[in-house]
N, C-alpha and C positions, 0 to 999 in steps of 0.2 A: 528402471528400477530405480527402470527407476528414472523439500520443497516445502517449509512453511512462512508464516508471518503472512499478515495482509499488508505486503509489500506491492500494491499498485503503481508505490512512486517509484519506478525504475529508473532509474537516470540513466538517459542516454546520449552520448556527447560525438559530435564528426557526423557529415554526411556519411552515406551510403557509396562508395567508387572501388573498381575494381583494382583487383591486388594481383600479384604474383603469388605469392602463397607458397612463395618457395619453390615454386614448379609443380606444386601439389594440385589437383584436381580437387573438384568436390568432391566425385566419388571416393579420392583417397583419403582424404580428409575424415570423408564417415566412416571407413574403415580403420584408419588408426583409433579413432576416438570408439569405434565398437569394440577392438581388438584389446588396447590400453586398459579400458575397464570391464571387461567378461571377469568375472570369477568362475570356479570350479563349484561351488555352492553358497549359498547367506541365507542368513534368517535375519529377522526385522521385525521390532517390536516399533508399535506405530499408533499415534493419534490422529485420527482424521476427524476435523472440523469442517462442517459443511455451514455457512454461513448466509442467507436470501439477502434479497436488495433490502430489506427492514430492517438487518442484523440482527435476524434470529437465529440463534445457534444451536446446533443437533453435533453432542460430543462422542465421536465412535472411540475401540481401540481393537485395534487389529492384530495379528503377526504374518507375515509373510516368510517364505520358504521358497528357494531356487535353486537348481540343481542341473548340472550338464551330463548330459548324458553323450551314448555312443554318439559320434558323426557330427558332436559339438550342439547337439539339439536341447534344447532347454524345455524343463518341465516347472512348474511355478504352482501353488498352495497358496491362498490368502483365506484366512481363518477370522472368523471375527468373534473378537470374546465379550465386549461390552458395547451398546447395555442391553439387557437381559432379554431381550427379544428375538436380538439377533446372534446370539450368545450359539455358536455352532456351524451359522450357515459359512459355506465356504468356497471358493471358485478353485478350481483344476482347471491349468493351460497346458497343453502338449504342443511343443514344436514339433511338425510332421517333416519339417525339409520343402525342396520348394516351394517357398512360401504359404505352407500349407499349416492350420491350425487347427486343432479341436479346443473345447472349453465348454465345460459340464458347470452347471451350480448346484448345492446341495443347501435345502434348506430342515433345518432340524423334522425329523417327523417321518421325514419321506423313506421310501422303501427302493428311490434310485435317484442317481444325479441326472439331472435334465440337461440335456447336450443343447446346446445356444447354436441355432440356428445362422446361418449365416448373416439375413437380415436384421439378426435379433441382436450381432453385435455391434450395431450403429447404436443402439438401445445406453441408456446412462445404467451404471453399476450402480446399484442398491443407494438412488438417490447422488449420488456424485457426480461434478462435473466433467466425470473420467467416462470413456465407453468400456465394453468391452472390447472394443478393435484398439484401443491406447493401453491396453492393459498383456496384449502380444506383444513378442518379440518382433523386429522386423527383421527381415532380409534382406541385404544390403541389394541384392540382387534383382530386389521388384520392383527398383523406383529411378528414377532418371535425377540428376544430379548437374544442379546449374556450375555453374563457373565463381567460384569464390570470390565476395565481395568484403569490405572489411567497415567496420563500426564497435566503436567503444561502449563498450555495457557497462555503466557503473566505473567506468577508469581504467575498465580491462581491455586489452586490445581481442577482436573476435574476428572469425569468418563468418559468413553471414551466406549460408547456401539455400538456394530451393530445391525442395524436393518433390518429384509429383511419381505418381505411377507408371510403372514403362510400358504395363501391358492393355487391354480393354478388358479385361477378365479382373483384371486388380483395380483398374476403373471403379468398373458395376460394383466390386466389391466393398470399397474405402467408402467412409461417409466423406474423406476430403479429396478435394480436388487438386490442394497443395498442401505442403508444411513448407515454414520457414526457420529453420534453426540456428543460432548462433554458439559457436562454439569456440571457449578459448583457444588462443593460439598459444598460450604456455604451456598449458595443462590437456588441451585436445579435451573439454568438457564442457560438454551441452549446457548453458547459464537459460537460454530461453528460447520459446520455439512459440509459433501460431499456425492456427490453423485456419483454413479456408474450404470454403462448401466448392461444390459445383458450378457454382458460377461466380468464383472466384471474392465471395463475400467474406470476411473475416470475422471470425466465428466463438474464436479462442485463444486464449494466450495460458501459456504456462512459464512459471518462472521458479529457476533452482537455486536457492541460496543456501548459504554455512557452507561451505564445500569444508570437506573433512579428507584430510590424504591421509587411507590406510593402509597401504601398505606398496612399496615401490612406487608404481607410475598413479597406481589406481586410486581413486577418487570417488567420494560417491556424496550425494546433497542430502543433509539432512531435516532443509526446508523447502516446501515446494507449495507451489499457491498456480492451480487450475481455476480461471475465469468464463465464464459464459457471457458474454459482449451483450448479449441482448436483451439476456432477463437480470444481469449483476449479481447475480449467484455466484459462490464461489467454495471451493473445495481446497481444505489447507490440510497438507499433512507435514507432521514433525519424528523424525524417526527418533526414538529414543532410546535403543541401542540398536548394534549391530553388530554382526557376524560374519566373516568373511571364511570360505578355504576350510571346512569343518565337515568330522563325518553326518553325512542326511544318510538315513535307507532309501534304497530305491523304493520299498512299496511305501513310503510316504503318500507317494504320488500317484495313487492308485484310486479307485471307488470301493474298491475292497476296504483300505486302511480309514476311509473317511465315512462309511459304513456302520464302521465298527465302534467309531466314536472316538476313537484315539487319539483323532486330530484336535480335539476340543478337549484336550486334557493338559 
């Protein structure tokens, strides 16, 4: 949840070598930094810039909506209100628990949300360098977790872990084969992450800049720039406000409530 500016030039400064890390593991590491930043709920008002290798640019604006539920399970709403085309369609994520996910799309008109298919979430979101499988929450639980290495982002000292799937069912499932995340060691916040196909080709990069501390530990970016290495497409979003810890209804998060058109109001 969760990045703008076409900030390609990341500076990155020191080899790649392994660290102590404090004693810390990678897997601990992703848990502190999942743990530190969960909220209880947020809403997010958001501009996504989708920009081609010609630098034509397509101006979206968005809001998003997240919500924890029983057993720490998260449900998520992204609503798009401009431009006028897309002015209604809206995605629903349900955390299932073990690793398990649903996500419907609704597109204005229709008479039910369309459940996305497992394969279908390798699939790009409504033209963005985002999928629908980057757009779930993960569980820390489904992925195998290297042994933290260290390199400076930008002046910041990071871990630098990989991540791949632990099981053959989350395999088949992931379009990647790997992610690579870097995550401050100040802050325990994810600054940049790539991704990698199946055969180990690297595919994507995401980068989270403005870091904004709202409130205690918690942290959230409110620039974030998704690349596609291959075609130079790129997807920038800029949140421009936010919400942390607020009452959401549960039937937000329903087909009933987005139905009814509520959500587009």
């Amino acid at each position: 949840m969760k990045k703008i500016g076409i900030f390609l030039a990341v500076l990155l400064a020191g080899l790649t070598q392994p660290v102590a890390a404090d004693g810390l593991s990678g897997k601990e590491i992703i848990e502190i930094h999942k743990k530190r930043h969960t909220v209880k709920s947020a809403a997010d008002e958001v501009v996504m810039l989708l920009v081609d290798e010609a630098g034509n640019k397509k101006a979206r604006t968005l809001r998003r909506f997240a919500k924890q539920f029983e057993g720490g399970l998260n449900r998520t709403m992204i609503v798009f209100k401009e431009p006028k085309d897309l002015e209604g369609t809206a995605l629903l994520t349900w955390e299932l628990g073990d690793g398990r996910h649903k996500q419907w799309l609704y597109l204005p008109g229709q008479t039910a949300l369309q459940l996305i298919a497992e394969r279908g979430k390798r699939s790009a979101f409504m033209g963005s360098d985002f999928t629908y499988e980057d757009l779930q929450p993960d569980a820390v639980e489904d992925y195998v977790y290297s042994e933290p290495k260290s390199e400076s982002v930008e002046g910041d000292d990071c871990f630098v872990i990989e991540v791949v799937p632990a099981t053959e069912e989350k395999k088949k499932e992931s379009t990647y084969g790997k992610r690579v995340v870097w995550i401050r060691k100040d802050i325990f916040f994810a600054v940049k992450m790539e991704y990698y196909d199946r055969n180990n080709r690297h595919i994507k990069t995401q980068i989270n800049q403005g870091l904004v501390n709202v409130e205690g530990d918690i942290w959230f970016s409110e620039k974030v720039l998704m690349e596609t290495l291959k075609t130079g497409h790129k997807t920038l979003m800029g949140v421009k406000k936010k919400q942390i810890n607020i009452p959401l209804e549960d039937g937000m998060f329903t087909e009933k409530y987005i139905l009814s058109g509520r959500h587009a109001s």
